[in-house]
Structures are given as structure tokens and as C-alpha cells.
N, C-alpha and C positions, 0 to 999 in steps of 0.2 A: 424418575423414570429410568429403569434398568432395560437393555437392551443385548441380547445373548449373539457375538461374532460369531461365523461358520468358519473365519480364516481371521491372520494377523492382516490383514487389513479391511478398512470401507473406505466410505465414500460420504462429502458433506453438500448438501447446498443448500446454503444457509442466508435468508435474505432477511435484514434484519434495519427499522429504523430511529430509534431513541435508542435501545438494547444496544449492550456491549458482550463481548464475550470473552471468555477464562478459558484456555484450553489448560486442563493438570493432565501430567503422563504419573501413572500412578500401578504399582505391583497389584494388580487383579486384572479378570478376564474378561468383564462384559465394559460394555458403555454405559455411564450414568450421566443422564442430562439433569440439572439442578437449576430451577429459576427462584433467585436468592428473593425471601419475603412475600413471594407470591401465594397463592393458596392455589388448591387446587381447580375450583372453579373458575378463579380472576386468569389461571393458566390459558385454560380454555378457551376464554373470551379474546386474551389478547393473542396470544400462538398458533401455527397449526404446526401439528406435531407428525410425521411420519416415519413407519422405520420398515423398511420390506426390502431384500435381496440385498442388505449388507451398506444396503446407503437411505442415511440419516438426512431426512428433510424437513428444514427447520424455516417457517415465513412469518414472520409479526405482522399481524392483519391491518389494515388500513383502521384508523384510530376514530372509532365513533363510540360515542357519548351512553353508557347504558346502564341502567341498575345495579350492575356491577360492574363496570369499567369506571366509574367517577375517578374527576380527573384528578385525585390524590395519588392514584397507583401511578401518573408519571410525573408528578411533580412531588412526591412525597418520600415515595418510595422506588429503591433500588431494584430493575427490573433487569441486572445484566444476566445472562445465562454461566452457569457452570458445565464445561464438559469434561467431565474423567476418561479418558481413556487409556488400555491397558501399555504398558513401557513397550517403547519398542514399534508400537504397531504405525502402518504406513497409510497413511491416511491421505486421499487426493479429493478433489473438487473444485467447490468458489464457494467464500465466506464474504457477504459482503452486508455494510451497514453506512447508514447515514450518518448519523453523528456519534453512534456508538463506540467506543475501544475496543482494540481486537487484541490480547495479550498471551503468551504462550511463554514458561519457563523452558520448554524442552519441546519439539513436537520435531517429525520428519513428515512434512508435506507437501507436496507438487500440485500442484494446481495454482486458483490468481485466487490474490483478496485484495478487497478493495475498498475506499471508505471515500467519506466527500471529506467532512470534519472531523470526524474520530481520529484518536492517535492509534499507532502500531507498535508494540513493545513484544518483542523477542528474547531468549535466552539464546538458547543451543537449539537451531534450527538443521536438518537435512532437510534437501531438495533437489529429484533430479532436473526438475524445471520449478522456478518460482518466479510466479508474478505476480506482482505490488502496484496498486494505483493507489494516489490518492492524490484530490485537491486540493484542501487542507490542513491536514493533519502532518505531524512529526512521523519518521521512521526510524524505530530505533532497533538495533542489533548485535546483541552481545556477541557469536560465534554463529557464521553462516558457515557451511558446508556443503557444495553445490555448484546448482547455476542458476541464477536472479537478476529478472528484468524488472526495472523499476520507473513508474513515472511520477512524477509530484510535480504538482503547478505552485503551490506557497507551505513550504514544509524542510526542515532538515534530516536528509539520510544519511545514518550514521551504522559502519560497520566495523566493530570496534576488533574484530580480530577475526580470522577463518583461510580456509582451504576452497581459493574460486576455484574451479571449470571455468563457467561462462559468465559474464558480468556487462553488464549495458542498463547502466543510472541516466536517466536525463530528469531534469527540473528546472523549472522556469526561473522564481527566484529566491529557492533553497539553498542551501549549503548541500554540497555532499564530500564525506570524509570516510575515508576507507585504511583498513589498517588489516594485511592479509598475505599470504601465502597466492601466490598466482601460478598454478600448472592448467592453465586456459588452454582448450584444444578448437580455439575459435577466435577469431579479433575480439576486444573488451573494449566499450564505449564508456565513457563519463562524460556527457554535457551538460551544458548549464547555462543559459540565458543570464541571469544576473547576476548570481548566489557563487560563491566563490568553490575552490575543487582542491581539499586535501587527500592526500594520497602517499600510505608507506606502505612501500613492496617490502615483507622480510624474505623473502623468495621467487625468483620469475625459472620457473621450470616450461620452458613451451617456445616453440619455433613461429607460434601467432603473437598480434603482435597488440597492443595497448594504447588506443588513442584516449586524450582527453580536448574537450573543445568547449571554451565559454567565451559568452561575447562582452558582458563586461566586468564579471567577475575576475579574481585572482587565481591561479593558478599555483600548488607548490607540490613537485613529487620531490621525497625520500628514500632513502632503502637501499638494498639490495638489486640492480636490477641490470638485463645489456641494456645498454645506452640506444641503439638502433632498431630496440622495440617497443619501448614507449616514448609517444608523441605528444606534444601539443601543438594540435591543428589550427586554432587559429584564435585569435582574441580581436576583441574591439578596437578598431580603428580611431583614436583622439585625435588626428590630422583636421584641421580644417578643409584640407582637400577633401577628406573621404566624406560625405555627405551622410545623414543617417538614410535615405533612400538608398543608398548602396549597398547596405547591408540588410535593410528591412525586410526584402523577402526572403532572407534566409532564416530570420528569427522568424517572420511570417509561417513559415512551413515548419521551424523547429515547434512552435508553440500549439499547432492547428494539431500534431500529434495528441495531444492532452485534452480537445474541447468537447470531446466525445467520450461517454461513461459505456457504449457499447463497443464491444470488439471482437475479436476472432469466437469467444465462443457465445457472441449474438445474446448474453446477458446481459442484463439492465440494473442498477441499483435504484430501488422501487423511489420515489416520489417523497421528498421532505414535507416536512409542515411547512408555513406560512412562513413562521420566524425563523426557518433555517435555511430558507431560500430567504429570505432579506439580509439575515448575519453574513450570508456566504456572499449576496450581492455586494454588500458593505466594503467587504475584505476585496474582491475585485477594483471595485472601484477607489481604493486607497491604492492599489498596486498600481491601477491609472494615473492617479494622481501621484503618485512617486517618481511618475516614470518609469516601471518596472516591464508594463506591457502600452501595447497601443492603443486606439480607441477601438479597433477592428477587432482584436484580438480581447479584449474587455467584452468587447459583443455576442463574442463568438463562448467563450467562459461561460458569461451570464445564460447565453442560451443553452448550454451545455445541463445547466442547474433546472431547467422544466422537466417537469412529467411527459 
């Protein structure tokens, strides 16, 4: 499926739930959307496909059983999507998938994605605003450039080098590891509930200023940096005085930020199968049992995973 731009950029909304997606930046001028192994009928059946006024809208239909849908095409065959689009161009929206991968060597785009279990694997990202959800899944990031808001309930964020603006990580009990240039024209957040918080500044160009805040994670910054602009706000209390009700409602309120899959622009990511709200139940409930989250906060998760 080719698709002819009026201008260097569009627009995606992309709702997607087995299905992973390939974003390639590639020397030519239309968009080609490519669903690897499919044919063109079984396209039909499982996608809908639209393209008018420069934005691309892409939904995998709610999964029943038909003549042609037999259930080989998801348990047999690779149903991720390919999207080419031309080098350069600015592409905004929301791309979001259940358990699908969402993977880009190069792309520049502002908008959220978002997954429950899929992973996120990036190259060379631009963004004037980027936002990242996810429950389960890993984040990974070769070169951001930008500004990137990020939430992940059981997942590690990793920013392996770039040029922040604005930056605010929170995860429950991920790791986040960042490795960047900082000329931030805004305060910059890193929290984290359990998952520990590496951090090397090779440059801090900016008069705002850098907190980082875990409650029982580790804490290590590096680098370059003034000393009276990045903070660490506060860690967990090990005193037998401090009680864990002392501190509970603040992880209370850190973690109720993540129980909700809708937000500011009132999108939903569409309803798993059976097995992927049990696997995802699963993982909850180990993180219970670790101790990683409460029982309240497990209930609040698990309801978060309904249709």
C-alpha cells in the first residue's frame, strides 16, 4: 500500500493488538505500508486501513475466527507491519499496541506510544515532545534528541546517549539509565519506586535544574555537571523508626500515576486476549509477591489491564 504526502509531514494513529510495527526512514517520497506474509485478502480481514488529509489510520480489528482469518495467521505467521517513510519527514500522532514491538532505526516524532507488553527499540530519535508508556515492556534508546516523558510500571529505560530539552522518567520497578547532553529549559524528573537510577551528564548547559527520586532503589550520577542542579530528593528509609506506612502514600500516589492506560489525549489501547491479560496478571502479581508494589496498588494494575 503506497500512499502520496501533500507536505514533509503526516500524521499516525495507529491501534494495534498481537501486531508489532517497523518504522524504516528511507530516500523516496510516498509512504509504503507493508504487512509482512499477509496476503491481500487476510490484510482486509484482520486491519482497517485509512489514509485521507495526510494522516495514516491504521486499527487491527477485534480477532474473530473466519474462513479466512484461521488461527494460523496469528500463531503461525508474522503479522508485524512495515512503515517506509520518506528521510526526514515529521511525523506526529499515537502508535499504540498490546503486545506488539514498536521499533524505529531513525524517525523524528512528537506524539505518545505506548504498549502494555511489547518492547520499544529506537535508533536516532527527534522529538519536540515524546511520550512513552508502557507496562511491561523494555525501552530502549540509542540517541534521543528532544524532550521525553516516560512511564513504565516493570520495564528498563535506557538512553544510551543524546541532547535533552525536557526529560521526566518515572518507573515503578525498572531501571532507568541515561547517558546525555543536558541543555533542559525546564526542571528534569527521574523516579523510581524500586528499580535503581543511573545517570551520566557529559554536559549540563541550563539554569533549571535536575532532580532524581527512588524509594528503594540505588541512586548513581556521573559526569559533567553544577553540583547545585542536580538533586537526589529522597530514598527509602531502612530505620526501624520509619514505618513503611510513612512512606506508603507517596509510593501510593507515585504508582496510581501508571494504573490508567488513558490520559491527556483520552486514547485507550484497544483490549488484549485472554492470555495476555492473564500473562500480564501473572507479572503483577510476582511484583506483589516480591514486594515491589502493594496489594492496593496490584489491584489498581490489574484493573488498569480490563477493556
Amino acid at each position: 500500500m503506497n500512499y502520496n504526502l501533500n507536505t514533509n509531514q503526516f500524521e499516525l494513529e495507529i491501534t494495534l493488538t498481537k501486531a508489532g510495527i517497523e518504522v524504516i526512514e528511507m530516500d523516496r517520497e510516498d509512504v509504503e505500508l507493508e504487512f509482512t506474509d499477509l496476503r491481500k485478502n487476510s490484510v482486509d480481514e484482520i486491519f482497517q486501513v485509512t489514509f485521507q488529509d495526510d494522516i495514516l489510520y491504521i486499527r487491527e480489528k477485534s480477532w474473530k475466527k473466519s474462513a479466512l482469518t484461521t488461527s494460523f495467521f496469528r500463531n503461525g505467521i508474522n503479522t508485524d507491519l512495515v512503515l517506509k517513510v520518506p528521510r526526514h519527514t515529521q511525523i506526529q500522532g499515537v502508535i499504540s499496541t498490546v503486545s506488539g514491538s514498536i521499533n524505529a532505526d531513525s524517525i523524528n516524532f512528537s506524539g505518545k506510544i505506548k504498549t502494555i507488553s511489547g518492547q520499544m527499540k529506537f535508533g536516532n530519535i527527534s522529538a519536540n515532545r515524546l511520550r512513552l508508556r508502557s507496562l511491561g515492556g523494555n525501552i530502549s534508546i540509542e540517541n534521543f534528541n528532544g524532550t521525553l516523558s516516560a512511564k513504565v510500571v516493570s520495564g528498563k529505560t535506557t538512553i544510551k546517549s543524546g541532547h535533552i530539552v525536557g526529560l521526566a522518567l518515572n518507573s515503578v520497578s525498572g531501571d532507568i539509565t541515561v547517558n546525555a547532553d543536558f541543555e533542559n529549559n525546564r526542571n528534569c524528573n527521574l523516579n523510581t519506586v524500586s528499580g535503581d537510577i543511573d545517570l551520566n551528564i557529559l554536559s549540563y548547559n541550563s539554569n533549571d535544574s535536575l532532580f532524581l527520586s527512588t524509594l528503594s532503589g540505588r541512586t548513581s550520577i556521573t559526569g559533567n555537571y553544577p553540583k547545585d542542579k542536580v538533586e537526589i530528593k529522597k530514598r527509602m528509609p531502612f530505620l526501624k523508626n520509619h514505618p513503611f506506612k510513612s512512606f506508603a502514600p507517596v509510593m501510593k500516589d507515585f504508582v496510581s500515576s501508571f494504573t490508567s492506560m488513558r490520559d491527556d489525549d483520552d486514547i485507550e489501547i484497544q483490549a488484549q486476549s485472554e492470555n495476555e491479560v492473564a500473562n500480564n496478571t501473572k507479572m503483577i502479581l510476582e511484583m506483589l509477591a516480591g514486594g515491589k508494589i502493594t496489594a492496593d496498588e496490584a489491584e489498581k494494575l490489574i484493573n488498569a489491564l480490563k477493556p
